[in-house]
C-alpha positions in Angstrom: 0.0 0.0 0.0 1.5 3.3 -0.9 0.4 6.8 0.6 -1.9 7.7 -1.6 -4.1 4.3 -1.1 -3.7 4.8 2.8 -5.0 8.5 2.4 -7.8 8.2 0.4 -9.0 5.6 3.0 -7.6 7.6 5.9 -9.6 11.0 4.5 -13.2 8.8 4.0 -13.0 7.6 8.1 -15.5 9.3 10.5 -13.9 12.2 12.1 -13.3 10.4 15.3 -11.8 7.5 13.8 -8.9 9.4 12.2 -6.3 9.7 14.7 -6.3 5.7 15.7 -6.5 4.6 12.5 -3.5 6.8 11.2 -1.3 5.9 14.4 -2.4 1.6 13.1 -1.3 2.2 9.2 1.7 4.2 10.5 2.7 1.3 13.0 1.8 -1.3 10.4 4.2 0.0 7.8 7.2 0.5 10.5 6.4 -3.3 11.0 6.7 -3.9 8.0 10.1 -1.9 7.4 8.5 0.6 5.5 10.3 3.4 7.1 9.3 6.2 4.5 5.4 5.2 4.4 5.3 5.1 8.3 6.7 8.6 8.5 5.0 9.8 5.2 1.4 8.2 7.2 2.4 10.0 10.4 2.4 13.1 9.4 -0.7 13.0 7.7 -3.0 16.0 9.4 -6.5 15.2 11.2 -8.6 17.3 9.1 -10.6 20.2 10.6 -14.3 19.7 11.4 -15.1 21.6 8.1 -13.0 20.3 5.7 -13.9 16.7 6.9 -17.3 18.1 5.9 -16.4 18.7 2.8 -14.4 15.6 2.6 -17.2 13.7 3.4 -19.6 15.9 0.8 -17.7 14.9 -2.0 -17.3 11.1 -1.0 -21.0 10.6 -0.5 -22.8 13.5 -2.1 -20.8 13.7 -5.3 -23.3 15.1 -7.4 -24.1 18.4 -4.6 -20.3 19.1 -5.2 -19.8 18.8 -8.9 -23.8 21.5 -9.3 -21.3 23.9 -6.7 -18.2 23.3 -9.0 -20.4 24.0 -12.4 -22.2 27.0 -11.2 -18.7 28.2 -10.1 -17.3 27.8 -13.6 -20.5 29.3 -15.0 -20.2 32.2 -12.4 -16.4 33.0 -13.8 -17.1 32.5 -17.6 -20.1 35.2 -17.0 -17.5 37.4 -15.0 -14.9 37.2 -18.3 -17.9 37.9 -20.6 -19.1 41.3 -18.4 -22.6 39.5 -18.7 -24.0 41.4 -15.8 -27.6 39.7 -16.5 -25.8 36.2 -16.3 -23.9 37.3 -13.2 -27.2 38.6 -11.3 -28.7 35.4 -12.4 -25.7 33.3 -11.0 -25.4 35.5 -8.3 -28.8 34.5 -6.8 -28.7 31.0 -7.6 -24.9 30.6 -5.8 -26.5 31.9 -2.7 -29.5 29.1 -2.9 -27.1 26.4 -3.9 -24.5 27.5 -1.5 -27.4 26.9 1.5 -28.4 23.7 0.2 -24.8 22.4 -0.2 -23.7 23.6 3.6 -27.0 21.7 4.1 -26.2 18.5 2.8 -23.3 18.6 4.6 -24.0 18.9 8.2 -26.7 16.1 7.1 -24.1 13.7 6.2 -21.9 14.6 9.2 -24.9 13.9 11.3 -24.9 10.3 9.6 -21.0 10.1 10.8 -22.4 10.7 14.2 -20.5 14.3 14.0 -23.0 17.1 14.7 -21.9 20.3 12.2 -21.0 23.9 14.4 -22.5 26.6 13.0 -18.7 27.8 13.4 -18.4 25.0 11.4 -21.0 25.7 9.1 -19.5 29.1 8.6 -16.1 27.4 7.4 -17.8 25.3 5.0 -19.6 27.8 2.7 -16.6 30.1 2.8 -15.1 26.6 1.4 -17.5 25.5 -1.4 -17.4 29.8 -2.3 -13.9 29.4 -2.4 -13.9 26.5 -4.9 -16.3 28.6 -7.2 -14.2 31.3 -7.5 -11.0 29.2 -8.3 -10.8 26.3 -10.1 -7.5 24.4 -8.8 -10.0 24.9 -5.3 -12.3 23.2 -6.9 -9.9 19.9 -7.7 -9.0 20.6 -4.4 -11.9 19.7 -2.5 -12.9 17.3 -5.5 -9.5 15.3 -4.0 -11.6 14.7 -1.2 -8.4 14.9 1.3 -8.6 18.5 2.2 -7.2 19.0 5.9 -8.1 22.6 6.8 -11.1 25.1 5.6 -10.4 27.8 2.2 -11.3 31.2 1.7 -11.5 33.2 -1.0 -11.2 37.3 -1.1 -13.2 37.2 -5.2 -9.8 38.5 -6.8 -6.4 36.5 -5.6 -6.4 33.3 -6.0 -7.1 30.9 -3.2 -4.7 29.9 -1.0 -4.2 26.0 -0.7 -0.7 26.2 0.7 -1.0 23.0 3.4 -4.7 22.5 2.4 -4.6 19.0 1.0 -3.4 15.9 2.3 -1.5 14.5 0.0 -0.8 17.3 -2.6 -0.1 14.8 -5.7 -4.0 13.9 -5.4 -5.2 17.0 -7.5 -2.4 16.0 -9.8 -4.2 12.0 -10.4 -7.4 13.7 -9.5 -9.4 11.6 -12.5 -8.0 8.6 -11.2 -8.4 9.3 -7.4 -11.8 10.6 -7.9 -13.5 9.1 -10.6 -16.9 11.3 -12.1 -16.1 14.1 -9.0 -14.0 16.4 -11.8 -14.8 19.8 -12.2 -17.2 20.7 -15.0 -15.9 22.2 -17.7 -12.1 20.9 -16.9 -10.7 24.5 -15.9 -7.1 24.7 -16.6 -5.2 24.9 -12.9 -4.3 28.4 -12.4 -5.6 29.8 -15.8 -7.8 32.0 -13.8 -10.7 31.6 -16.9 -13.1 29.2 -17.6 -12.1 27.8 -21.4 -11.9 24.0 -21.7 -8.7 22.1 -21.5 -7.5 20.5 -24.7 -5.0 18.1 -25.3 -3.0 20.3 -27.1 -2.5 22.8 -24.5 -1.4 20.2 -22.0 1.1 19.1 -24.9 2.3 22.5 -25.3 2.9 23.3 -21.4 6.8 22.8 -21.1 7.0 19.8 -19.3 10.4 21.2 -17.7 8.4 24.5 -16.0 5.7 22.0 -15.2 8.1 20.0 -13.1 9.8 22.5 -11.2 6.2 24.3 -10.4 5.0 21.2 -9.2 8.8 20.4 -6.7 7.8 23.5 -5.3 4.5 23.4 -4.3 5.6 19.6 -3.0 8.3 21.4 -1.0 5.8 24.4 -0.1 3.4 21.8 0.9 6.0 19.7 2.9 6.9 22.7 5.1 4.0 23.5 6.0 3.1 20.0 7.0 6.3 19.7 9.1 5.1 22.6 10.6 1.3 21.4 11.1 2.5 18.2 12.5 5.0 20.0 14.7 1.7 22.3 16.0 -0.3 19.2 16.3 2.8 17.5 18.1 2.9 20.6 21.0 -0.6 20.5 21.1 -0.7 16.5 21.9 2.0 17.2 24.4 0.1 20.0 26.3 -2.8 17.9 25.6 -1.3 14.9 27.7 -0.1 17.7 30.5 -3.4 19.3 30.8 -5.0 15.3 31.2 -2.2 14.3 33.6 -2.6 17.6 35.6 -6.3 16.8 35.8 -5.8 13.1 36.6 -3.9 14.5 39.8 -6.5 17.4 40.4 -9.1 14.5 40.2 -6.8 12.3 42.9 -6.6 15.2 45.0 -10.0 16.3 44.7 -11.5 12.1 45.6 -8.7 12.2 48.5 -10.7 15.7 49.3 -14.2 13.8 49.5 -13.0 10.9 51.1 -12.1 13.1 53.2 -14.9 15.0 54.0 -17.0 11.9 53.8 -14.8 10.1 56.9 -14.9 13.9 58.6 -18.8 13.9 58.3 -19.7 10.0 59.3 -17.7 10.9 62.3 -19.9 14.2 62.9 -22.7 12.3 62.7 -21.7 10.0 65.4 -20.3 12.8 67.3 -23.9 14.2 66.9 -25.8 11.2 67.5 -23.5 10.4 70.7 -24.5 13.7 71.9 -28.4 13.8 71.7 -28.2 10.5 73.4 -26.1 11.9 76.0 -28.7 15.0 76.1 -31.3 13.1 76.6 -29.7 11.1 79.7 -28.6 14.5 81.1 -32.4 15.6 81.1 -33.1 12.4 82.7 -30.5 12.5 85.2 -31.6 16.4 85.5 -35.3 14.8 86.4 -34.2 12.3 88.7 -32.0 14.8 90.3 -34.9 17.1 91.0 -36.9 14.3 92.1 -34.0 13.7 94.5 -33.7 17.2 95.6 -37.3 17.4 96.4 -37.3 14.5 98.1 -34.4 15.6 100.4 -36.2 18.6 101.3 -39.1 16.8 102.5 -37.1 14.5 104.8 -35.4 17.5 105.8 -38.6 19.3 107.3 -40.0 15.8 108.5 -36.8 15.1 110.6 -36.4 18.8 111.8 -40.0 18.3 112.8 -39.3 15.0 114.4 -36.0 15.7 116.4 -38.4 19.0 117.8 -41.5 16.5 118.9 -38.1 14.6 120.3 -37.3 17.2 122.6 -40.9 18.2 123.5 -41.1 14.6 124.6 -37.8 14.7 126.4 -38.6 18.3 128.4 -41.8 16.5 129.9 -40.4 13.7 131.0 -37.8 15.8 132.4 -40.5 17.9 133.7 -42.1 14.8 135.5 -38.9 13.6 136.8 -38.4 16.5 139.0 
């Protein structure tokens, strides 16, 4: 398996599924002493929410994506004709189809079990406008491995600097994508809408063609070391910020195992003393019992020892 094959399956994966399954084909080509391909697969970018979109659009909506593409190519031939009843025309009906393509989108996200932003949403028209107004972003998102979202500003052309995958798929694109090519086959770069022939391609020094195409490689290559370097510092901080939580999370169930043994012994401690309340206000009854009790022996002895001596001074008095 080379890196185009592993891309164009890596590219058509639910979002979610991306990372894993690039980490597996990466291993399984190491394994298999395929140094290149394992660090070729490594380094292949998780798409962004929106291009995946788009991705997915043009994998399993085909048709949607090649009305967008032909209205596109209709809107520019219009624009090189100053046809400003064809462009009000177009104009109108890019807005419509532009809604019902953003549309289909989110809908087959939501089959992929990924529920589209409207971020998200945002990123994906300013995609699909983007591939209207330029026809090499057009095969772009016809490659179906774009990795980030496009934007266009109507008159430069769009930059896809780091925006596809693998950037020799727009190259093979009738072979990679079969029936997704771009109506009208708009020459790459021509900035108009005329067909290609087979004698233009035959006339395009094939020396010029070459060089263009190591540069954009190389173009393309730095800025995928430096996406994968991004993505690398991000993974790391990632795995900080989840092994800083894993330890907040210790100390926070220490914390309530804590508080939990703190509160059962409360409760006791509570429970210990209403029991010992309540035997106080016993006690407290029994010792005013007690008390009264006292009191009343008390006067019946004082008035006992005084009948005593009453008795005592008569018989005294008889005595005598």
């Amino acid at each position: 398996m080379d890196l185009a094959a592993v891309a164009a399956e890596l590219y058509g994966l639910p979002l979610a599924e991306f990372t894993p399954a690039r980490n597996d084909q990466a291993k399984a080509a190491r394994s298999e002493g395929n140094l290149l391909l394992a660090k070729q697969v490594a380094k292949l970018p998780k798409p962004s929410m929106a291009a995946w979109a788009v991705n997915m659009l043009a994998r399993h909506r085909g048709e949607v994506l090649e009305r967008v593409l032909g209205l596109g190519g209709s809107l520019r031939k219009a624009q090189d004709e100053r046809d400003p009843d064809a462009l009000r025309r177009l104009g109108q009906e890019r807005q419509k189809m532009l809604a019902e393509a953003v549309a289909e989108a989110r809908a087959v996200a939501g089959e992929f079990g990924a529920p589209i932003s409207n971020a998200a949403a945002t990123d994906i028209e300013q995609t699909l406008r983007a591939a209207m107004a330029d026809p090499e972003a057009g095969l772009a998102l016809a490659s179906r491995q774009l990795v980030r979202a496009l934007s266009t500003n109507g008159f430069d052309p769009v930059d896809l600097s780091g925006a596809i995958a693998v950037p020799g798929a727009v190259a093979v694109l009738g072979a990679v994508v079969p029936g997704a090519v771009v109506p009208g086959a708009v020459v790459p770069g021509a900035g108009a809408s005329r067909e290609v022939a087979p004698e233009d391609a035959e006339e395009s020094p094939r020396h010029d063609e070459a060089e263009r195409a190591r540069s954009l490689e190389r173009e393309r290559e730095r800025a995928r070391e430096r996406a994968q370097a991004e993505a690398d510092d991000a993974e790391r901080a990632a795995d900080r910020a989840e092994a800083d939580l894993a330890e907040a999370e210790r100390i926070a169930s220490d914390a309530r195992s804590r508080r939990g043994e703190l509160a059962a012994r409360l409760r006791d401690l509570r429970a210990q003393a209403a029991d010992l309340e309540e035997k106080l206000a016993d006690v407290e009854r029994e010792s005013a019992d007690a008390e009264r009790s006292r009191k009343l022996a008390a006067r019946l002895a004082d008035r006992r020892r005084k009948s005593a001596e009453r008795a005592r001074d008569r018989a005294d008095d008889l005595s005598g």
